[in-house]
VOTI-330251 format. One record per residue: y, z, x of N, C-alpha, C, O in turn; residue in one letter. Coordinates in steps of 0.02 Angstrom, whole numbers, plus 50000, padded with zeros to 5 digits. Each point is the difference from the previous one (the first is absolute). Last residue first. Example, Ala and Ser with C-alpha at 12.3 -4.5 7.8 and 13.67 -1.06 7.14 Angstrom:
<nodes>
498885035450642500595000350042500555003749961500555000850025S/496594998849990500595000049955500605000050045499995003350052A/
</nodes>
This chain:
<nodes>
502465562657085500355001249981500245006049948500595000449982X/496924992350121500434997849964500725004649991499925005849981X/498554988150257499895006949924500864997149951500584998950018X/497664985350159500695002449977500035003549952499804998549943X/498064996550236500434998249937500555004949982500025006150009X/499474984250231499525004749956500404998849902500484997049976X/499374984150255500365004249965499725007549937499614998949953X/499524978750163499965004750025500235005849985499675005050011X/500604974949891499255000150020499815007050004499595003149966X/502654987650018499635004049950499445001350001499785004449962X/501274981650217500215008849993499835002449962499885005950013X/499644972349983499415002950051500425007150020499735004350035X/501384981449795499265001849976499475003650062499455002849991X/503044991150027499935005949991499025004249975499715005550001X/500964983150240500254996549919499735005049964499575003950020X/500134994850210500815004649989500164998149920500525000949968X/497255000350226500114996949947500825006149969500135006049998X/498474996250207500724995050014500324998849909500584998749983X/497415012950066500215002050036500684999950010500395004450017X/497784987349771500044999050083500615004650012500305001649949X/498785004549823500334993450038500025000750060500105005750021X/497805007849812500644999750013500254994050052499594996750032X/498935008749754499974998550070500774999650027500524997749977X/497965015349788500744996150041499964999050065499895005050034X/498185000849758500275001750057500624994650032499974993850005X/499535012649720499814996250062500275000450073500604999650011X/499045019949775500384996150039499974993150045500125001550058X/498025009849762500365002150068500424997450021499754995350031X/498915010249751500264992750015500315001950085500585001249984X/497725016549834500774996850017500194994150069499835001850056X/497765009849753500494994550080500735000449988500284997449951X/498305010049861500435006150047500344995750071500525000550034X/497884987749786500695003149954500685002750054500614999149999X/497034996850072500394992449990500685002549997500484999550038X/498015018249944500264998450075500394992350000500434998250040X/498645009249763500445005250024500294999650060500565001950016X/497794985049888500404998949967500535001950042500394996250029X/497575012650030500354993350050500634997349941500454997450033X/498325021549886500284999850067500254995750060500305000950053X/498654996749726500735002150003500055002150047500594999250013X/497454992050010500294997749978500955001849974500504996550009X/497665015350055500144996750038500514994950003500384998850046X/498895013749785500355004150018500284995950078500575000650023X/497724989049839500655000749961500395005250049500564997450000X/497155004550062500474992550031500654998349971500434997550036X/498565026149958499834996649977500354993250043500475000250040X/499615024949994499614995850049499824993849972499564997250032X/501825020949859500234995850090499784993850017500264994850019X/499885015949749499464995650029500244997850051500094994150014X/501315021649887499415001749941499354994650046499425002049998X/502934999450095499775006549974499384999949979499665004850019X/501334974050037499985005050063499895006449995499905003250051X/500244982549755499304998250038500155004350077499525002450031X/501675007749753500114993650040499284998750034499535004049997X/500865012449774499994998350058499974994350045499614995749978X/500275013749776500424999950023500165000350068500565002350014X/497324997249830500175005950049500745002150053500085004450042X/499404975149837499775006849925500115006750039500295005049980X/499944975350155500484998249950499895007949966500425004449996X/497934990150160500485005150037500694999549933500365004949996X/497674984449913499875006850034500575004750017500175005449976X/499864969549974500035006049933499925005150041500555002650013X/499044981250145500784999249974499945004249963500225005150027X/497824994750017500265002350050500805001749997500335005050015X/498344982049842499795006450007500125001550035499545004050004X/500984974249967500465004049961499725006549980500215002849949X/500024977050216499515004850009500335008049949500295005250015X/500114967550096499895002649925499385006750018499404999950015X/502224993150206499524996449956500135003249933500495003649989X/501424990250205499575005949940499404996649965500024994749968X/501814998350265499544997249938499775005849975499905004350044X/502584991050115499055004449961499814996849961500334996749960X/501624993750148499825004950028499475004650007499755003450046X/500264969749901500145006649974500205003150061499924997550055X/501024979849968499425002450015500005009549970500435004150013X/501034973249921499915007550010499445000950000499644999349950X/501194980849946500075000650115500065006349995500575001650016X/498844990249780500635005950003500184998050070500535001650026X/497784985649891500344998849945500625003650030500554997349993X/497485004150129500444993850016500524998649952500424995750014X/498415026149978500264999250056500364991950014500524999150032X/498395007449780500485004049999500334999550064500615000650001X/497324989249981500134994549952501065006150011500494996750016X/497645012350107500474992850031500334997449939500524996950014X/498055021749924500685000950034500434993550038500604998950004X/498064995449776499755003850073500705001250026500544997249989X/499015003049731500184996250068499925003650064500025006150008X/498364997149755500515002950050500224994250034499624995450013X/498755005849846500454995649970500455000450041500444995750003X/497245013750030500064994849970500824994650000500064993950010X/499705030450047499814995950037499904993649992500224996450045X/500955025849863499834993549962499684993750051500164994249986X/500585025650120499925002149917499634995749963499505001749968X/501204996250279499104999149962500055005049925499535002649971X/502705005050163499654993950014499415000349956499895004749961X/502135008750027499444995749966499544995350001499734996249959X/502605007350170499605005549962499784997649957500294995849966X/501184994050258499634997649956499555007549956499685003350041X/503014993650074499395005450012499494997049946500165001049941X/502014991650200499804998949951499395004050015499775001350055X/502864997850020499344998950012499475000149927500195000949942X/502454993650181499824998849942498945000350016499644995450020X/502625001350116499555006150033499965001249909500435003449972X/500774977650088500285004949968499385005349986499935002349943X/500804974550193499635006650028500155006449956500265004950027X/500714975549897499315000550000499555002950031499405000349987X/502875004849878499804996450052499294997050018499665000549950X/501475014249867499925004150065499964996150047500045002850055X/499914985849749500825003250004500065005550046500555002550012X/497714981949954500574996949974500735004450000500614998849994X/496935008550032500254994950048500694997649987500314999250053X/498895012949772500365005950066500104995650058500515000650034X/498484986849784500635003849974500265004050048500615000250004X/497384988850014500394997550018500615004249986500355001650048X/497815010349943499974998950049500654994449994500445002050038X/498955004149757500495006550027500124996050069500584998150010X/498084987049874500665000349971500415005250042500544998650024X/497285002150027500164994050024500964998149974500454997850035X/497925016949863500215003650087500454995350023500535001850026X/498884990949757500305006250017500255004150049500505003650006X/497754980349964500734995149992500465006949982500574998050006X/497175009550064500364996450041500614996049968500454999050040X/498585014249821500175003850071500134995050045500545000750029X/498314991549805500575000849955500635004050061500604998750004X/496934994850045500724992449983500685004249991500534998650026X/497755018850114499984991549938500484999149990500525002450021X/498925019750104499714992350046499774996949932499424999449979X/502425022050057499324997349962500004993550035500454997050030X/501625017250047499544993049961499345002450002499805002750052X/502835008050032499125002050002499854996449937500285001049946X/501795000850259499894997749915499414998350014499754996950047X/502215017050089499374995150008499825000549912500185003449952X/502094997450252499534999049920499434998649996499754994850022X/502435016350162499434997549986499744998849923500135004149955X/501875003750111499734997650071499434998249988499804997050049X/502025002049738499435002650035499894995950078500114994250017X/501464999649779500365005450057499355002450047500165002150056X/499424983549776500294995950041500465006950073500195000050058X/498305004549753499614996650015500434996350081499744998450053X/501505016049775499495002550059499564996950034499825002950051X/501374985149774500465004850043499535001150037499754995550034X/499074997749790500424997250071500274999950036499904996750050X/499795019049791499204999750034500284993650059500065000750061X/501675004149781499905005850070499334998250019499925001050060X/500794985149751500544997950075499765006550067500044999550061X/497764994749785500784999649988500435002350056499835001850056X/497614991949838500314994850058500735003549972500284997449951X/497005016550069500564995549964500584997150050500065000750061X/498035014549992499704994449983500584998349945499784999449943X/500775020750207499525000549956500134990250002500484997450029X/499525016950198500554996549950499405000749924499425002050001X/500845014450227499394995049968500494998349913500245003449954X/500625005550319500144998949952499474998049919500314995349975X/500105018050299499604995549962500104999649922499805004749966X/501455001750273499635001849913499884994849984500294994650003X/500145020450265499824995049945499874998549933499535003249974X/501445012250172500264994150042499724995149967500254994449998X/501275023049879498935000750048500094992250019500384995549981X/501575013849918499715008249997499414997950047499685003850036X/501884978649894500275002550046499785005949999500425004150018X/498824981349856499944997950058500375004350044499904999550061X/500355004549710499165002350023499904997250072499565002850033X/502304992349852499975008050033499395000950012499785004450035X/500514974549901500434998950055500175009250026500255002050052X/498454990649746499644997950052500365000850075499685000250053X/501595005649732499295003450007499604996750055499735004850027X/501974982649931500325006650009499385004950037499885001850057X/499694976249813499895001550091500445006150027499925001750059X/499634997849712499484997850013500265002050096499905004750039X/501674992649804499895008950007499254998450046499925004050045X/501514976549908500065003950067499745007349995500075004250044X/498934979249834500154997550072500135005550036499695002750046X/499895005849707500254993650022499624999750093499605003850025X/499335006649747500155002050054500374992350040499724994650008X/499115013949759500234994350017500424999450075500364995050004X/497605019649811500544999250068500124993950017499554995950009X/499905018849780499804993450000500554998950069500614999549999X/498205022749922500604997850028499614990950007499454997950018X/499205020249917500525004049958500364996050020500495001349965X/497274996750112500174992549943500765004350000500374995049993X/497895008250232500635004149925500074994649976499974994550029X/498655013950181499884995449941500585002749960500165005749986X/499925003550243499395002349961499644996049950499405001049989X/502014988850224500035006849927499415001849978499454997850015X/501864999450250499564994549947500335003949923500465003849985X/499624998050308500595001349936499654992349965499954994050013X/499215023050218499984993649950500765001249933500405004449985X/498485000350309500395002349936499984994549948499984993950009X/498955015150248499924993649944500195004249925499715004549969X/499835006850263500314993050021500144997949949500444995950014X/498435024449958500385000550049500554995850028500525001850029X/498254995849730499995002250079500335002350034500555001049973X/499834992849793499394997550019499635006050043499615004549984X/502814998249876499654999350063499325000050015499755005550014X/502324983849819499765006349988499394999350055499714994650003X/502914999349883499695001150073499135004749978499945005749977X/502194993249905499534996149986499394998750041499444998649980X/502505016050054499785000249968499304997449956499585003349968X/501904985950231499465006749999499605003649955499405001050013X/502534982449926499254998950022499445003550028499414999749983X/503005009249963499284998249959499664996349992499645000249950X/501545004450233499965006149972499594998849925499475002649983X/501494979450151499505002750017499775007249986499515002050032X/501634981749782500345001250093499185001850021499504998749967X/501564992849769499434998050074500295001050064500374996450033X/500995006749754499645004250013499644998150065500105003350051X/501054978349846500325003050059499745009550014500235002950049X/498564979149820500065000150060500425003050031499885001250060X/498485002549731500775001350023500134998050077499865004250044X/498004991249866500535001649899500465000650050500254994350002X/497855006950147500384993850014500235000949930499604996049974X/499085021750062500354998150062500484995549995500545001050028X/497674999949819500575006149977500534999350062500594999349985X/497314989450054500694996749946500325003349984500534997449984X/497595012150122500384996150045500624997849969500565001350022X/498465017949855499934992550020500204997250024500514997849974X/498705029450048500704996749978499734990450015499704997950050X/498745019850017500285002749938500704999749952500265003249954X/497494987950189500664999749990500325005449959499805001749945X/497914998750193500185001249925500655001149991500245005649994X/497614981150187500485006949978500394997649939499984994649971X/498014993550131499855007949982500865003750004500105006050007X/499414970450059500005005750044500085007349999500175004450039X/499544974849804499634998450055500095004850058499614999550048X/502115003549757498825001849968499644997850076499605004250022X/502634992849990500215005149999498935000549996499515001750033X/501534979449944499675000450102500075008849965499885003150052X/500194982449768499485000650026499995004750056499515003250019X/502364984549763499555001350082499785004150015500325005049984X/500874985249802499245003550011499735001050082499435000650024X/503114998149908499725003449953499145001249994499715005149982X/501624986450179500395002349990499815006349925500175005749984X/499124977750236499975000349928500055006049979499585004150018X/500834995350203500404996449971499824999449951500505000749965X/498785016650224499844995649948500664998549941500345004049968X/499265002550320500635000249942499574996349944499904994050011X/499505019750224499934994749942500155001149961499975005549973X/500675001650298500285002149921499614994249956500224994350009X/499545021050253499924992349965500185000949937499925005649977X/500465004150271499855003349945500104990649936500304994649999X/498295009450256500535000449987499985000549897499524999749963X/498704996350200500245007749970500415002750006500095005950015X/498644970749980500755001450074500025007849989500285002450049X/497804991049821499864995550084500695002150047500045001250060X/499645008349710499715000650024499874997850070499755003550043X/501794988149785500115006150039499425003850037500255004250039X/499284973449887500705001950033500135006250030500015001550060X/498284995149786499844999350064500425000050052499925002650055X/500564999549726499715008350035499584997450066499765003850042X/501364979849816500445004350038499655005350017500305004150035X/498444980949872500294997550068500615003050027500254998850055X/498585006549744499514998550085500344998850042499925001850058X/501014995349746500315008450032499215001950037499835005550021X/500584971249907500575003350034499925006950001500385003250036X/498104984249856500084996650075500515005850033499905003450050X/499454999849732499895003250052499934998150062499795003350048X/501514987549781499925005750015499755002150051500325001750050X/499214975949895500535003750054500235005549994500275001850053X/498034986649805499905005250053500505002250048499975004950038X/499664976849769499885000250066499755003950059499674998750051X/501525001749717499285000449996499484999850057499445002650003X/502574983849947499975002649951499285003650035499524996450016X/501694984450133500065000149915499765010150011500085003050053X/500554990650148500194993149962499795000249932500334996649961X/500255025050149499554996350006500194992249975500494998949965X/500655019950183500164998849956499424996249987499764997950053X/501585019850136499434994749979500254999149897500395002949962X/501195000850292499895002549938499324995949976499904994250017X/501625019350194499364996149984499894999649918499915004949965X/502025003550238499885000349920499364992949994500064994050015X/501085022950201499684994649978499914999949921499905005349971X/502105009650109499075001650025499754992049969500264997949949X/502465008450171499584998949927499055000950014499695000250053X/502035009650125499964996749970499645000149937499705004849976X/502245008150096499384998449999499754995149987500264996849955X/502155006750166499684997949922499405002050009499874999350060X/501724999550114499845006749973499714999549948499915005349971X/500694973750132499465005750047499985006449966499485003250011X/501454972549882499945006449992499605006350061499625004349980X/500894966249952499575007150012500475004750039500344999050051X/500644980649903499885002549921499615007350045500255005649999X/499754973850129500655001850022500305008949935500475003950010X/497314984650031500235004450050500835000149992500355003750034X/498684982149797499575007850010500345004350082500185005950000X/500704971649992500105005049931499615007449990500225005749999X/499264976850156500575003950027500275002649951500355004850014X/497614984249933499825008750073500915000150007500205005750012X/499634976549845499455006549975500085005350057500145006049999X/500574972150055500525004149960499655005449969500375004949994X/498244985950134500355001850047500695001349974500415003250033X/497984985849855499935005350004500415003950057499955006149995X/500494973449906499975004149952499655008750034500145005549977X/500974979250206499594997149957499895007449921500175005950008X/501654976850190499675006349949499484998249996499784994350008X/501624992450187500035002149927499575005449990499795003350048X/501795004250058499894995049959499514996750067500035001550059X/500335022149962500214993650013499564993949968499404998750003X/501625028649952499474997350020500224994050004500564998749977X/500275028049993500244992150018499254996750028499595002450039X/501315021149819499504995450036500174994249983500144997149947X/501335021349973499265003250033499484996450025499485002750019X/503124999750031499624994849992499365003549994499715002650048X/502065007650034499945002549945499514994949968499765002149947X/501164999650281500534997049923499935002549955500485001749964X/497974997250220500355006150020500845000549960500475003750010X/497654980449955499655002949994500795006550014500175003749955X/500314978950104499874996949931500005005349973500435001749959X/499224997050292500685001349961500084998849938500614999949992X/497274996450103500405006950007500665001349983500205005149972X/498934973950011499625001549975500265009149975500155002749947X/500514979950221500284999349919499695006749974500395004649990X/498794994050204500475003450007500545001349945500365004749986X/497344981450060499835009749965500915001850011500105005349972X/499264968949945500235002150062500215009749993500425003049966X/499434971849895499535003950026500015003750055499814997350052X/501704993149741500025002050068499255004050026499845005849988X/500894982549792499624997250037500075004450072499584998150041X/500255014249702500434995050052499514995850032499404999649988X/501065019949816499284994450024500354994950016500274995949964X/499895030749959500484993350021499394997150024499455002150019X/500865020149803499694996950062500254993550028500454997749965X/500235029949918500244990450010499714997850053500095001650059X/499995019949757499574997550040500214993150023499974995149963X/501875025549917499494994549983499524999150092500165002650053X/501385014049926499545000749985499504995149998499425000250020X/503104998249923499725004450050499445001749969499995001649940X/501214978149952499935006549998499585002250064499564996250022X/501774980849986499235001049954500235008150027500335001350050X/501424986750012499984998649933499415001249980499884998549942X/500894999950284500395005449972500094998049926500564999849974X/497654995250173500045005350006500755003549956500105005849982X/499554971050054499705001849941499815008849986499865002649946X/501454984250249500305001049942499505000349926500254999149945X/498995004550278500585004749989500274996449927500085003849953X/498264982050132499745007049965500465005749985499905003949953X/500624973750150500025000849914499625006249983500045002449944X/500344995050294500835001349952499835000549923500275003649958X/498124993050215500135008049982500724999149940500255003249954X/498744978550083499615002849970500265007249997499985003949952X/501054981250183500324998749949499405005349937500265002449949X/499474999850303500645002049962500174996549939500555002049980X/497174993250110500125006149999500775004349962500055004349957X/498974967249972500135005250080500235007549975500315001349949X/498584986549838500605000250056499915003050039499755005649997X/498834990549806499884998850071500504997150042499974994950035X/499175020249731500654997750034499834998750069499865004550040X/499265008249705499764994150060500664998150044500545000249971X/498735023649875500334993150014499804996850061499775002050053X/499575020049758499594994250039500554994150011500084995849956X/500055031349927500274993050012499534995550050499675003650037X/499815020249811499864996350047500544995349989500184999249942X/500245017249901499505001350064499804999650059499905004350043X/502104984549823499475001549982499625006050044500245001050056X/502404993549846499594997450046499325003650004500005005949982X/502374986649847499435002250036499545000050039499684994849996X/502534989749971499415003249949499765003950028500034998950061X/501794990049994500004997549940499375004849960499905001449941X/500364992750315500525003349956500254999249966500594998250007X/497324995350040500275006250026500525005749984500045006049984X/499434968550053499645003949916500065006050010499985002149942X/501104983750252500215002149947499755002249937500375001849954X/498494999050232500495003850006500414998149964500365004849987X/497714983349999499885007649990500705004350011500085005149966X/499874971450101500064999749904499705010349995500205003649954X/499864989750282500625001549959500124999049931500495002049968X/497334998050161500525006150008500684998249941500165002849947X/497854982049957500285003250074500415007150011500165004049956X/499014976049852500625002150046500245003050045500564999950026X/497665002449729500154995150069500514997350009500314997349954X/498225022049915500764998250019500174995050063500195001150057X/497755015549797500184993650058500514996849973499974997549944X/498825026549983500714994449990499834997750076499925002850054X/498205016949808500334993350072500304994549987499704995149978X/499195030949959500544994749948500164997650037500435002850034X/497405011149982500535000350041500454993749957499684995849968X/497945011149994500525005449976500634998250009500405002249959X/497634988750147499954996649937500325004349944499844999649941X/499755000250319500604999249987499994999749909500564999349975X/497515004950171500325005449997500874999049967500385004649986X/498014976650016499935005949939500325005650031500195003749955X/500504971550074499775002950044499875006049947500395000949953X/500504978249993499525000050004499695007350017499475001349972X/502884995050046499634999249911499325001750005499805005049969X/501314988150242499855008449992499875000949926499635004749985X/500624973150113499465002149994500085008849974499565003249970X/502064984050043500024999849948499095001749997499685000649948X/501865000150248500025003649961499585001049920499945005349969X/499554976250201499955007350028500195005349931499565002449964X/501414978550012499224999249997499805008149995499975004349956X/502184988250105499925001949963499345000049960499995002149942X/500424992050279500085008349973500125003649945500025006149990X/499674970450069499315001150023500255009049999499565004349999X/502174982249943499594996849933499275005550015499675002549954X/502795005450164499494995749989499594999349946500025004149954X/501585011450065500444993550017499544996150004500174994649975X/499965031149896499484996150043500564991350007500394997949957X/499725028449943500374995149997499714994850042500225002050053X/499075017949775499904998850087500404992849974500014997149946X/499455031449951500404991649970500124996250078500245002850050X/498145019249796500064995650083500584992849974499974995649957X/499105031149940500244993150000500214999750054500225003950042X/498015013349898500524999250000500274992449974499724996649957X/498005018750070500374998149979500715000249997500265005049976X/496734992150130500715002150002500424997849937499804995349966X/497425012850128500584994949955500825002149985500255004849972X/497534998350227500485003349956500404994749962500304995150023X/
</nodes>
């Protein structure tokens, strides 16, 4: 989930202020407005009172128990009720810990830090238990023009919804010639883009509207083709619209159109997943290769960025081999597609997916393992727990169940 608020952290070390300055990096944070303020508890308790206070606070302070409680009382009586305040001490020890915690402290951790371990105490200190959650957002996109990620993607969402038969949403993003409406035989009768002219209109009442139903499992919101509107759709009507659609199906699938502006990036960077569909030559690879660094760079480098080879032996002669895409990207495909553009035309003309129109073909096999790449969710790592005797606070958190947010 991508968050937004503001975070203002006061940090006393050089190695916490590190830490912090990793959360820039981090993509669920790449919304969030982060002031580093160095000085500690008490340069925070006097900015305080002088100014507003954020969402989140983050202070450092590695004083014994009573002088720490003392500077937290006196910032308690200058940051607003409500705010989130984490502390990052040296006391290692579960009893600090509880009394911090039984203050109003939404999490105390012990120096030093690390970026992610300011990540998990922010998210837990921010979540919500009555919230739904958000539904995975998968977005494809091709590296050039022509590619096929169309129909990469609404294969690969009807395999989606097909494999969990849970409720799934494809969202076509070109705006004026997209496709996913013709590749699954139905008949908009409003343009996706008409959706996004008024953002503060955009609720869930008329996105429904737009809404139009595949299946049982698999909803789309495309157009029909329209030249009548030259759409220029910002950021926020763009992820508005993506951020109610996450909250109707657990999954959507997004299919970007083949241009470079602030919302296609946008989404590229708010997504749980990307995959980007190449042709096997030159021009596709310094392309894939351009998108592939660009999301490394600002999702990280585990930035769950896949790649789907289509077209293979079109051009056998001139083609690059999948290794040549694999050592260039360090992305091993998810799928390969051969060139098989009677089969591709067929179910296209007949507006059907390969799990409808050619079960039994190897392409269908094929999105079906797409689909299962796509659908893994990540599991918790298992927690061991502290010896018997252990009284410090990291072998009490071990054990500890998690803390329902405030």
């Amino acid at each position: 989930m991508i968050h937004r608020f503001n975070i203002e952290a006061f940090p006393l070390s050089r190695e916490t202020e590190a830490a912090l300055e990793g959360l820039r990096a981090e993509r669920e944070f790449s919304k969030v407005k982060l002031a580093i303020l160095f000085g500690g508890l008490p340069r925070a308790v006097k900015h305080y009172a002088d100014n507003p206070s954020p969402r989140v606070i983050i202070v450092e302070d590695p004083s014994g128990i009573d002088q720490l409680m003392k500077n937290l009382e006196q910032m308690a009586e200058v940051v607003e009720p409500g705010r989130k305040v984490i502390v990052i001490g040296s006391i290692n020890d579960v009893q600090v810990y509880r009394r911090l915690v039984s203050q109003g402290i939404s999490e105390y951790l012990v120096g030093p830090v690390s970026t992610q371990e300011i990540v998990e105490a922010v998210v837990e200190s921010i979540r919500d238990p009555s919230q739904k959650e958000q539904g995975r957002l998968i977005s494809f996109i091709g590296a050039r023009g022509g590619v096929g990620s169309t129909t990469v993607a609404c294969n690969a969402a009807w395999a989606l919804a097909d494999t969990a038969k849970d409720e799934t949403i494809l969202v076509d993003l070109d705006l004026n010639f997209g496709t996913a409406a013709l590749s699954l035989n139905l008949d908009p009768k409003q343009a996706a883009g008409d959706a996004l002219i008024d953002t503060e209109r955009l609720d869930a009442t008329l996105v429904e509207r737009f809404l139009m139903e595949h299946d049982e499992h698999l909803s789309v919101i495309s157009t029909q083709g329209t030249l009548k509107e030259l759409y220029r759709p910002t950021s926020e009507s763009v992820e508005r619209l993506i951020d109610i659609t996450r909250q109707m199906a657990s999954t959507v699938v997004v299919d970007l159109p083949r241009q470079w502006t602030d919302w296609v990036s946008n989404l590229l960077v708010l997504s749980d997943e990307v995959v980007i569909t190449a042709a096997p030559d030159l021009s596709n690879l310094r392309d894939a290769k351009m998108m592939v660094d660009w999301m490394r760079s600002r999702r990280g480098e585990q930035a769950n960025v896949r790649l789907v080879l289509n077209k293979l032996d079109a051009g056998k002669k001139t083609q690059l081999s999948v290794k040549d895409f694999q050592e260039s990207l360090r992305l091993v495909p998810v799928g390969v597609l051969s060139w098989e553009p009677q089969i591709f035309g067929q179910l296209s003309n007949n507006g059907q997916v390969f799990g409808e129109g050619a079960r039994s073909h190897k392409a269908a096999a094929t999105f079906r393992q797409i689909a299962t790449t796509l659908g893994a969710r990540q599991s918790p790592a298992a927690k061991t727990g502290g010896g018997g005797g252990d009284n410090s606070l990291l072998g009490w958190l071990k054990k500890k169940p998690k803390k329902q947010a405030s």
